[in-house]
Every structure is written in structure tokens, then in C-alpha cells.
DOFIGU-510882 format. One record per residue: residue in three letters; z, y, x of N, C-alpha, C, CB in turn. Coordinates in steps of 0.02 Angstrom, whole numbers, plus 50000, padded with zeros to 5 digits. Glycine has a CB too. Layout:
<recs>
ALAZYXZYXZYXZYX...
</recs>
This chain:
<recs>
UNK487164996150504487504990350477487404989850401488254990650493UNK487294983950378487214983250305488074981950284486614976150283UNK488064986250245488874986950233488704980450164489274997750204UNK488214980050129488294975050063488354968550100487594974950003UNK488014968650137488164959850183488734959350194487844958050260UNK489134963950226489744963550273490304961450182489954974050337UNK490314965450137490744964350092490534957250048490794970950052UNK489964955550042489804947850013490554942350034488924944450062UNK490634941749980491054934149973491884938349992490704925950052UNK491914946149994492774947650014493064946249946493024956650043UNK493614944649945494284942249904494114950749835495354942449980UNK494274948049792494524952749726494854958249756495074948949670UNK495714954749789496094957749821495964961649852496334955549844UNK495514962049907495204968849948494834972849899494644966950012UNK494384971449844494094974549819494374979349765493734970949808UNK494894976949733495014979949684495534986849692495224974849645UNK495954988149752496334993749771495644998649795496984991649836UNK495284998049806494835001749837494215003249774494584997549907UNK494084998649717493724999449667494065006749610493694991649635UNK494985004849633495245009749600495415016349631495745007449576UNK495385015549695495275024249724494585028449694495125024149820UNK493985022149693493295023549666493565030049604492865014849627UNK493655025649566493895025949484494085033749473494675020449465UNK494625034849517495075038449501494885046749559495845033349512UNK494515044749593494125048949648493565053649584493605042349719UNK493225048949556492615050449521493185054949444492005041049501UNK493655051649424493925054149361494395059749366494245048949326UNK494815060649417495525066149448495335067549501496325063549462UNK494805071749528494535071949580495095078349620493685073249565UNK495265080449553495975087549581496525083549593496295094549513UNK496605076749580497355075949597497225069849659497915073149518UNK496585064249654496675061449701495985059249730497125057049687UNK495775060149802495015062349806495015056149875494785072949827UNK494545051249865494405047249934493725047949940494595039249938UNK493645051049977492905054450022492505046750038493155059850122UNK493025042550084492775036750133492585030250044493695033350216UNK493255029450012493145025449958492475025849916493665026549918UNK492275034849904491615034449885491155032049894491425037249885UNK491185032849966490485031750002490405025450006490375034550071UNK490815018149994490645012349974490485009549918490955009749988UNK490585016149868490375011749804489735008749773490535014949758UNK489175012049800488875005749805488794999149833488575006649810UNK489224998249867489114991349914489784987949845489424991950037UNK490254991449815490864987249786490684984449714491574992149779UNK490564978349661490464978849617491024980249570490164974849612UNK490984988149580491544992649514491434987749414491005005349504UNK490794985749413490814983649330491114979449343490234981949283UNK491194971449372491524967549348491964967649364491404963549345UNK492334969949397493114973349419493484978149353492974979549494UNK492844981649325493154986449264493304983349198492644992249245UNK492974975349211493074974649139493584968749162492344972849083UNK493874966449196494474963549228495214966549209494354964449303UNK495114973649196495844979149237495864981749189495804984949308UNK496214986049181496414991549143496484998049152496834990649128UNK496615003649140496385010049182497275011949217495925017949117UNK497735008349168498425008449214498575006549263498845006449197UNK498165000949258498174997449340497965001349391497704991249350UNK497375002549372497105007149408497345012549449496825009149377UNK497715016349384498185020849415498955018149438498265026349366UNK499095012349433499605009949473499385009849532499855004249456UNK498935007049565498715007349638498495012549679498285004149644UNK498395018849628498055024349664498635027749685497545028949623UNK499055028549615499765034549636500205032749688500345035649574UNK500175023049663500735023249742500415022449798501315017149751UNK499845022849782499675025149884499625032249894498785022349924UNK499375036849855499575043449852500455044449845499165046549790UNK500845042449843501375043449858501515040649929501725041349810UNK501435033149925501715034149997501295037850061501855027150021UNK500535038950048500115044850078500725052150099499435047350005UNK500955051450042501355060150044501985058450110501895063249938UNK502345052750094502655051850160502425048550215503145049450153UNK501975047650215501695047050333501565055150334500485040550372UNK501255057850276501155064850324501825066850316500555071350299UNK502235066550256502665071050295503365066050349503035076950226UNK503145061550377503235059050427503095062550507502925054250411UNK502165062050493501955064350563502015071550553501185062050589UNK502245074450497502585082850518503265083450555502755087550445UNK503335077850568504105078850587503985074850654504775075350526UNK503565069850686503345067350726502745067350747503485063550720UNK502385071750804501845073950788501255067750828501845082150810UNK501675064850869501285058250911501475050750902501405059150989UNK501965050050835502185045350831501575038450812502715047150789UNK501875033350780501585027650776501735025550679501975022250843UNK500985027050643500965024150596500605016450587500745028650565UNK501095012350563500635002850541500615003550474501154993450559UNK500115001250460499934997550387499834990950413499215000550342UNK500274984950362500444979750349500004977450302501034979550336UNK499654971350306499294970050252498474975550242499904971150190UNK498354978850300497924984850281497384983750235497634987650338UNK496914977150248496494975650207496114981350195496754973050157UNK495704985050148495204989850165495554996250128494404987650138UNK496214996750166496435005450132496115009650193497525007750124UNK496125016950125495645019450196496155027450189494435020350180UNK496865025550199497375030850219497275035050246497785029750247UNK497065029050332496845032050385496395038750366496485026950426UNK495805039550339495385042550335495545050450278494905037150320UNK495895047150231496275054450187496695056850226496725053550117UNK497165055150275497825057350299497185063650344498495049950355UNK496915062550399496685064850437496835064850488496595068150426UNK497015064450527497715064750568497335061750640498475058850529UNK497155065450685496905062350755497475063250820496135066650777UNK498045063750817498495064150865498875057350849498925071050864UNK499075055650808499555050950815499225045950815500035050550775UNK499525038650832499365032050835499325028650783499695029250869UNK498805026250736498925022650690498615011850704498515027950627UNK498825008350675498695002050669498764998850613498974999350705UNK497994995750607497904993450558497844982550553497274998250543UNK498324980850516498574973650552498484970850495499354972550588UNK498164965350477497974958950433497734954150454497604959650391UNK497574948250432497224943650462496614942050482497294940550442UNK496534938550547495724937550569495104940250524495594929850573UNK495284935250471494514938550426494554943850394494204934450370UNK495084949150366495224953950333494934957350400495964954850300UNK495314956950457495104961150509494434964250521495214958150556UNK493954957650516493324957150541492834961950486493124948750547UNK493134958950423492754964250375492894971350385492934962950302UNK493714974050384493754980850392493364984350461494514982150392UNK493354980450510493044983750568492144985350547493174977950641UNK491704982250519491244982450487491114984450463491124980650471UNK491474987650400491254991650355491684998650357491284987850289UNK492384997750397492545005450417492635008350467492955007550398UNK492485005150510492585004050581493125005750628492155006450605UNK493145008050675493665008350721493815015750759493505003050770UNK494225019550720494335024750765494515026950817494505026650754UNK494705032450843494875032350935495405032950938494625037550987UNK495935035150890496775033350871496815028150817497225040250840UNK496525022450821496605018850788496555012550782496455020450766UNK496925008750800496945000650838496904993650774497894999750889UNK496384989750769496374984950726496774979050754495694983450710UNK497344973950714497644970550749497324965050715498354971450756UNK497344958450720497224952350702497864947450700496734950250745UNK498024945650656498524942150645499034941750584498764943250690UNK499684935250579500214936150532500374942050526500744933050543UNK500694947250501501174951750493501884947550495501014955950427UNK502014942650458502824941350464502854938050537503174935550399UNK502274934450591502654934650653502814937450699502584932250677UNK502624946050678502684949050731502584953150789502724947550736UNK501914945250806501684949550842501124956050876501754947150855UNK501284959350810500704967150809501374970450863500514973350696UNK501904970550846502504973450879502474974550956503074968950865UNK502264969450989502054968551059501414974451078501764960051066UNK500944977351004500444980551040500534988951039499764978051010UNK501264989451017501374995851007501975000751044501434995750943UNK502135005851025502195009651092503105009451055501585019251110UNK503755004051053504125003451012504775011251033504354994851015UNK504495012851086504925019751108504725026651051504625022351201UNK504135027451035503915030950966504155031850917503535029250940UNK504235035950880504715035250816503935030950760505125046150780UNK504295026650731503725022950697503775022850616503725015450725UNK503115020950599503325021650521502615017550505503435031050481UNK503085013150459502725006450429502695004450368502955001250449UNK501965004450356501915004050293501474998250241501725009950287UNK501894995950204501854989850171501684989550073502604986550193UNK500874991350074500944992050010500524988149970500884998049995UNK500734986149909500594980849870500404971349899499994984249838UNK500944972349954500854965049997501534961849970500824965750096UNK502224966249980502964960249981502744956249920503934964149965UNK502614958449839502764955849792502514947949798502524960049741UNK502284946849849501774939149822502274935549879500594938449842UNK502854936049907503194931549966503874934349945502944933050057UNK504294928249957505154928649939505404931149973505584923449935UNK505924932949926506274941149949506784938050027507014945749859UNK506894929550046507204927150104506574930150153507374918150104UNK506064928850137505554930150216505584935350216504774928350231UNK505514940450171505344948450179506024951250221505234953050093UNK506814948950182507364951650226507244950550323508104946950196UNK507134944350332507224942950376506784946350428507264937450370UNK506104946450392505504951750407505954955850436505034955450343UNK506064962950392506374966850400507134968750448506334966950350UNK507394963550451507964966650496507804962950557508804965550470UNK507144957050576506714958350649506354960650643506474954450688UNK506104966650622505634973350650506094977950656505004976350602UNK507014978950635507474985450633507724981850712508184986750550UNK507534974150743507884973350795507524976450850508024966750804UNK506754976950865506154976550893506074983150878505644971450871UNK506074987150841505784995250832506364999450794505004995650778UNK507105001050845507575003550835507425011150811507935002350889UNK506695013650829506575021650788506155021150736506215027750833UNK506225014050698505705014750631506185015850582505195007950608UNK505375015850527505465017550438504995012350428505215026450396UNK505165011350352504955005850315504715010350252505554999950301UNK504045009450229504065012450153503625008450141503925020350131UNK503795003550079503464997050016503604999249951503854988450019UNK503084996949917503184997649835503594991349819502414997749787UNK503824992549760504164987649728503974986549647504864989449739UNK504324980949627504404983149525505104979149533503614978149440UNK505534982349482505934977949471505864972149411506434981549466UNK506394968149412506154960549394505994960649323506744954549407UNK506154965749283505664967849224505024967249230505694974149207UNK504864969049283504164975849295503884968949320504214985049366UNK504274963549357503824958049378503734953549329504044954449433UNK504274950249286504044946949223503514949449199504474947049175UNK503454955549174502834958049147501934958249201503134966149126UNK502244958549244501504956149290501454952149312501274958549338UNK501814947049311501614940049317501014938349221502624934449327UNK501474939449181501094939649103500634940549118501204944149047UNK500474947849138499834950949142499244946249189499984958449176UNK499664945349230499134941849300498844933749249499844938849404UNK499484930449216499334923449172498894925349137499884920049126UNK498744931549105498114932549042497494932049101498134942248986UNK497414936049131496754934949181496424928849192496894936549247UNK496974924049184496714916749238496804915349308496004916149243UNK497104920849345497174922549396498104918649435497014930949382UNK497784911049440498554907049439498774908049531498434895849409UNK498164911749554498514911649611498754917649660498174907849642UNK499004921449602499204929349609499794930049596498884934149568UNK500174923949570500904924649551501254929749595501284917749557UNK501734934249588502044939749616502854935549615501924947749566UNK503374934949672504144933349682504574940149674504284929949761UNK504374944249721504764948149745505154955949705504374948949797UNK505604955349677505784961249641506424965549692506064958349557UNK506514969649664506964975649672507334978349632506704980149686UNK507824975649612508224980649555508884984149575508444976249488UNK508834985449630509614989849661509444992049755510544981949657UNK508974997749727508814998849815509214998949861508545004449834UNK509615001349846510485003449889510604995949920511355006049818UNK510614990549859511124984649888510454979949929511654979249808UNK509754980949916509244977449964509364979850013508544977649956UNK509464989150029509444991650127510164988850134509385002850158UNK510604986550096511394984550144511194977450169512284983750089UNK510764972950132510454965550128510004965650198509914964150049UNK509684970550217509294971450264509694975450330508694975050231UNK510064977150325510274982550368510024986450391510464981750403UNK510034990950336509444997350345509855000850324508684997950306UNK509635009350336509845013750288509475017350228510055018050322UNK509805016750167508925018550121508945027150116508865014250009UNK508495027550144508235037450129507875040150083507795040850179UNK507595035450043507235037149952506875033549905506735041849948UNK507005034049865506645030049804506345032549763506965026949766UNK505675033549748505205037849710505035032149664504545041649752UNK504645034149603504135031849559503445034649577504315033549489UNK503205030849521502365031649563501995039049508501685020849547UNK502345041049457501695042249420501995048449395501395036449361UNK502555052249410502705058949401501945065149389503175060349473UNK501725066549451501395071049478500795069449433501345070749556UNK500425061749427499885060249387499875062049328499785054849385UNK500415060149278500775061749203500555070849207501885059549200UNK500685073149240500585080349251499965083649275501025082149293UNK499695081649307498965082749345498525078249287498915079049441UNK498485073949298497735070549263497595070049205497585064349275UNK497145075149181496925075549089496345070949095496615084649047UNK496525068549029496005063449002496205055849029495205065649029UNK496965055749044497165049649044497215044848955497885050849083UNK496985039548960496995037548870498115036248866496265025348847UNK497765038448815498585038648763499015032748781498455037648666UNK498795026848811499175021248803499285021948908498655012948753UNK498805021048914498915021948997499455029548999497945023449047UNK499425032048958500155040348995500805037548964500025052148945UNK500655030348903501455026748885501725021748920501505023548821UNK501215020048970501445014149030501675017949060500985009449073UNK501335022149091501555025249156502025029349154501105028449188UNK502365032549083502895033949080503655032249076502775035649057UNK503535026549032504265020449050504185017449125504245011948987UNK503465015049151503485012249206504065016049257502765012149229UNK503955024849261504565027449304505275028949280504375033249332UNK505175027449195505745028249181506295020649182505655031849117UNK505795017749177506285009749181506295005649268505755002349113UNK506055012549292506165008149370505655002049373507045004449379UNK505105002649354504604995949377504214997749409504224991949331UNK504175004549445503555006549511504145009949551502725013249489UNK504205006149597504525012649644504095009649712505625013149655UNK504405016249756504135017249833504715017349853503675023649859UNK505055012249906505765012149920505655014050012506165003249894UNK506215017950041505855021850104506565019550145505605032150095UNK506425015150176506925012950243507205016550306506615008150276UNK507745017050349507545017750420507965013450434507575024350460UNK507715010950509508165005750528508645008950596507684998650548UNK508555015750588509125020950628509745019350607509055029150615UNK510275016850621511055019550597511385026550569511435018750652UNK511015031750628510965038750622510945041650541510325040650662
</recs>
């Protein structure tokens, strides 16, 4: 398969979470390593993506998927056949760092997101590509809802109002009574400021809605119970030398002012 054909004409959006695993694979190879992300970088154009971004960004997208990475596994340590979704999957390649060939994973976006990921990463033998909305649903119908499940939603809520996402959420806590929920967030600081950021680009059709500034009172809003709230960039601040001076002063208020978190649901009562 010509993997450069298959990626011709994909969205920024797919490209650029995966340009920054590149990045950060090749630069912190001790703190965060994508084997599968490598092996596309020639098919991805990393220059004009690099001179787009910033290297914080960068590491905004890497840590919080390496964080929420750290909870599915230690999820499927505690469930050893359960059922992991990625929401929005678009070309993360989780699947492929986690390692993981016992449990069920599904990977759910729309028709054409679909068509590209099957192409260029193809389809594993625990591993089901869905086609379709995520907010209607129905991926829910293709999964095993007796499973303890765990669903994961990252860098998708911010661009849809926080009314569709609730409602999202407490019909998937009606439909999959043994799930978890884990999404990034910023709070509405953290979004004023990336909306700015996104207005300098030119980029008018990236606007971000969705903030978080009181995890506690969103899982009572949802009827959930909330089980944790991390930041993204602890472990990085600590692990990765040769971060520049200004990228280790973002990423340090970023967890100290609450504008990256990983907020972790269950929709158990228990």
C-alpha cells in the first residue's frame, strides 16, 4: 500500500497529533517513544506543521496522551478482557504503544477518518474500526456493554458545547452501566488563551467551546462519579532535558493553573 497516497488531502487535524508523537519520539525518546508514529514520518509533512506550532503544543498533545495511555493500562490491569473505545480516534496509534492483545479495543470516527486509518494502520485482530457519529451512539450497539469499559475521548470535547457533551455522557452512563470516561480538558482560562492562539494561525475554523473549571461539579452535571484529575506535564518537566526555557514556563503554570487536565469518570454509583 502506498501509505503517501492514502494520507494526500487528510485534515491538519489528523496530522498534527501524530506529527507531534513524531517530534517528541525522535527528541524524549526515554520518556515518550511511538515505534508505529515513526514509521509514518515520511509519508507526514513534519516541516510545514513545524513551522505552524510550537514545541509546547507539541508537548501538550504528547503528555496528555501519555497520560491518559497510563490509565487504559492501568485499567486493563485491573480488567484483563475488558473493552477499550477511542472517540474521535482519527490516527492515534495507542492501540499500538499500549500493546495489549487480550482485550477489545474500538476505534470510532467518521466514514472518511475511518477509511484513512484502516489504510495506513490497519486493522488488528482485537481491534474493531467503527464508522460513524460518536454523539449518536451508535458504536454502543457494536460492543460487548456487559464488559467493564473504558472510553476514551481525547482532544475532541473542546470544539462542541458543553449541552451536547453532558447529554453525551449521561447516555453512554445509561447504555454502558460498567464504564469510565477519561477526556482532556482546559479550563476557561486555558480556553480563552487557545482560542487567541488558534485566531493568530488563521485557523477560524478551530474555535474550541468547551471548558472545565470545577471537575467535581461537571461529574454531579453528568451523573457520574469523578475518580481523578491529573495535569498533563508533571513527569515531562522532570524527564525531558532540552526542553527550551519558555516551553518548561508554559507547561508549568499550564498544571499549576489547571489549563491541562485529564478528568477520569465512572458511570458506576459504586
Amino acid at each position: 500500500m502506498d501509505k503517501h497516497t492514502s494520507l494526500k488531502g487528510v485534515e491538519d487535524t489528523l496530522y498534527i497529533p501524530l506529527a507531534a508523537r513524531i517530534y517528541a519520539s525522535e527528541k524524549f525518546p526515554q520518556f515518550f517513544y511511538d515505534e508505529k508514529a515513526l514509521s509514518l514520518k515520511q509519508y507526514v509533512p513534519t516541516d510545514s506543521i513545524d513551522n505552524n506550532t510550537t514545541e509546547y503544543f507539541y508537548m501538550a498533545s504528547v503528555c496528555r496522551q501519555q497520560t491518559m495511555d497510563g490509565k487504559i493500562k492501568g485499567f486493563l490491569n485491573k480488567n484483563k478482557r475488558g473493552n477499550v473505545v477511542f472517540l474521535g480516534a482519527g490516527l492515534e496509534t495507542a492501540y499500538n504503544r499500549i500493546g495489549n492483545k487480550s482485550a477489545n479495543f474500538y476505534q470510532v470516527d467518521l466514514p472518511n477518518v475511518i477509511d484513512v486509518r484502516k489504510k495506513v494502520l490497519g486493522n488488528a485482530e482485537n481491534e474493531k474500526l467503527i464508522s460513524g457519529d460518536m454523539f449518536a451512539l451508535d458504536w454502543v450497539n457494536e460492543i460487548d456493554t456487559s464488559l467493564p469499559t473504558l472510553i476514551s475521548v481525547a482532544g475532541v470535547y473542546q470544539y462542541f458545547d458543553e449541552s451536547k457533551i453532558i447529554d453525551m455522557i449521561k447516555k453512554m452512563k445509561a447504555q454502558i452501566p460498567s464504564g469510565e470516561l477519561i477526556f482532556d480538558a482546559t479550563n476557561s482560562k486555558g480556553l480563552l488563551l487557545a482560542n487567541k492562539y488558534v485566531k493568530k494561525t488563521g485557523n477560524k475554523n478551530a474555535q474550541m467551546h468547551f471548558s472545565v473549571d470545577d471537575p467535581k461539579a461537571f461529574a454531579d452535571q453528568t451523573n457520574t462519579k469523578l475518580l481523578e484529575v491529573d495535569g498533563f506535564f508533571q513527569a515531562a518537566l522532570k524527564d525531558c532535558r532540552g526542553l527550551s526555557f519558555m516551553t518548561r514556563i508554559y507547561m508549568y503554570f499550564a498544571d499549576k493553573l489547571n489549563r491541562t487536565l485529564v478528568i477520569h469518570l465512572s458511570f458506576s454509583s459504586e
